[in-house]
N, C-alpha and C positions, 0 to 999 in steps of 0.2 A: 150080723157082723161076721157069724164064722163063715159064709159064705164068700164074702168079699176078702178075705182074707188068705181063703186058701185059691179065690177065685173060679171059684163054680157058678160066679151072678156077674159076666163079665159087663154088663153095662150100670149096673149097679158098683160095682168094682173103680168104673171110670170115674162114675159121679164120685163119689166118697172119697178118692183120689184128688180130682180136681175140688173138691169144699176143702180139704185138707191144707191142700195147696194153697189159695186163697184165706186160708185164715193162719197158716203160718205165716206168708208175705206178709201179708198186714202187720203181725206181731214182728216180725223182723222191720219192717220199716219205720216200725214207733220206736223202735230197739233205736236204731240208726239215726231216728231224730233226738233222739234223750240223748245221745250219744253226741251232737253239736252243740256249741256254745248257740244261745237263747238266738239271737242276731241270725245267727247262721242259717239256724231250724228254722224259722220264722220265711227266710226267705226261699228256702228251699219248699217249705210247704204252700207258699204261696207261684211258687211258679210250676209247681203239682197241680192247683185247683186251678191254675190258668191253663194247665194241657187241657184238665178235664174238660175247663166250660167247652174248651174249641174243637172239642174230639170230632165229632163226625167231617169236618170242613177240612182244604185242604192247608190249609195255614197249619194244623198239627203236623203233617207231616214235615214240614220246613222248620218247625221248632224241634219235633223230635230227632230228627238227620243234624240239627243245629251242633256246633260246637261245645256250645256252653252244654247241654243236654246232654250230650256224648262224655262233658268232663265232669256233672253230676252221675251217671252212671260207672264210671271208673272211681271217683269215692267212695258211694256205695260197692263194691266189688272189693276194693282194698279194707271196707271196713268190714265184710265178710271175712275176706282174708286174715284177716288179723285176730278178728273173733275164735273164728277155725283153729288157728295156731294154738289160742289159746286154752280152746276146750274142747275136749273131745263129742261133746255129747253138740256141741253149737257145728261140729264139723259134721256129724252124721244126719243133721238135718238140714244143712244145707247142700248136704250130696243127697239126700230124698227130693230136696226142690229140684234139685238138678236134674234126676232121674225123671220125677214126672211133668217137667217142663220137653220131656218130648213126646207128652202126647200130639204136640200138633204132629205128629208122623202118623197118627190116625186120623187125624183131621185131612192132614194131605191125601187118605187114601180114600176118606170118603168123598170128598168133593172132587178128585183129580186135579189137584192143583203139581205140577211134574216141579217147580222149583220150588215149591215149601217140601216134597219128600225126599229129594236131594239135601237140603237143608238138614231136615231132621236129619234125616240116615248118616249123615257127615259127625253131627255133633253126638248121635250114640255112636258111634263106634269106638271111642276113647273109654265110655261105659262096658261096651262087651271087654274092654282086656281090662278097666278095672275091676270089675266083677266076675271074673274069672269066669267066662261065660266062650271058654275056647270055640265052638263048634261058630257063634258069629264072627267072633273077632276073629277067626282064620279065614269066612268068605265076606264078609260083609264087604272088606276093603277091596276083594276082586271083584264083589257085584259094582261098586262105588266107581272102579276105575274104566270098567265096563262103560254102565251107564255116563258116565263124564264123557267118553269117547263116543258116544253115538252120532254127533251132531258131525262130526269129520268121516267115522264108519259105516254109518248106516243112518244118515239126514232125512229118510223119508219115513222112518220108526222112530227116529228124533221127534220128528212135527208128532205123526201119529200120537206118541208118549204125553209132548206136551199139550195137546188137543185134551188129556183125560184118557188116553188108550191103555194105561193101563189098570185102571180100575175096574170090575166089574162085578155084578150083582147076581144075587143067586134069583129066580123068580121062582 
């Protein structure tokens, strides 16, 4: 543990990160159904187990872009929020989920996916000036505006980028 801590075991560091993560959601989303009248929970969880049965097929996606889907996740978000206000120690944990909900920005770099690390690098940047992390939060947003303008400045490092051009592996 003291390794992943100070992180000297960086892939061990991810794992134990990502369990953490995964077993806090969980307890916040019990949190958040204890938290509805019986009726309510009841049908919130059952149009949970109906994402899951349909997961791989394309029907999830048209449920989860859905409205109704989009205005269960705005509840949950406000019932964050509220919690937050409430307690300090409920706010510093869900600025940990927050934090390590961008590891897909390593995910984006191993596979080369160019719009999931766009993605990510967008939603840390509001992290580097919370966390007082000046050296990104002064370039991250010139790399960010950089890279957004490639597709009008330089369209054939665009394609290139989004091909996976910019990933690459040590041999």
């Amino acid at each position: 543990m003291k390794g992943v801590l100070t992180g000297n075991h960086y892939n061990r560091s991810v794992r134990a990160h990502k369990l953490l993560y995964e077993a806090l959601h969980r307890l916040l989303w019990e949190e958040y159904l204890d938290s509805l009248p019986e009726t309510k929970s009841l049908e919130v969880s059952n149009s949970v187990l109906e994402l899951q049965a349909i997961f791989p097929h394309e029907e999830f996606q048209d449920i989860s872009h859905s409205d109704d889907f989009a205005g269960l996740l705005n509840e949950f978000n406000e019932f964050m929020n509220q919690r937050s206000e409430e307690s300090s120690t409920f706010e510093y944990w869900c600025s940990y989920l927050t934090m390590v909900g961008h590891l897909m920005f390593i995910k984006a770099a191993r596979e080369g996916k160019w719009e999931l690390h766009l993605s990510a690098l967008r939603r840390m940047i509001s992290g580097f000036f919370a966390y007082d992390r000046t050296i990104y939060a002064r370039y991250a947003p010139i790399y960010m505006l950089e890279i957004v303008n490639l597709k009008t400045t330089h369209p054939d490092i665009h394609e290139d980028m989004s091909n996976g051009g910019f990933v690459f592996q040590w041999t």
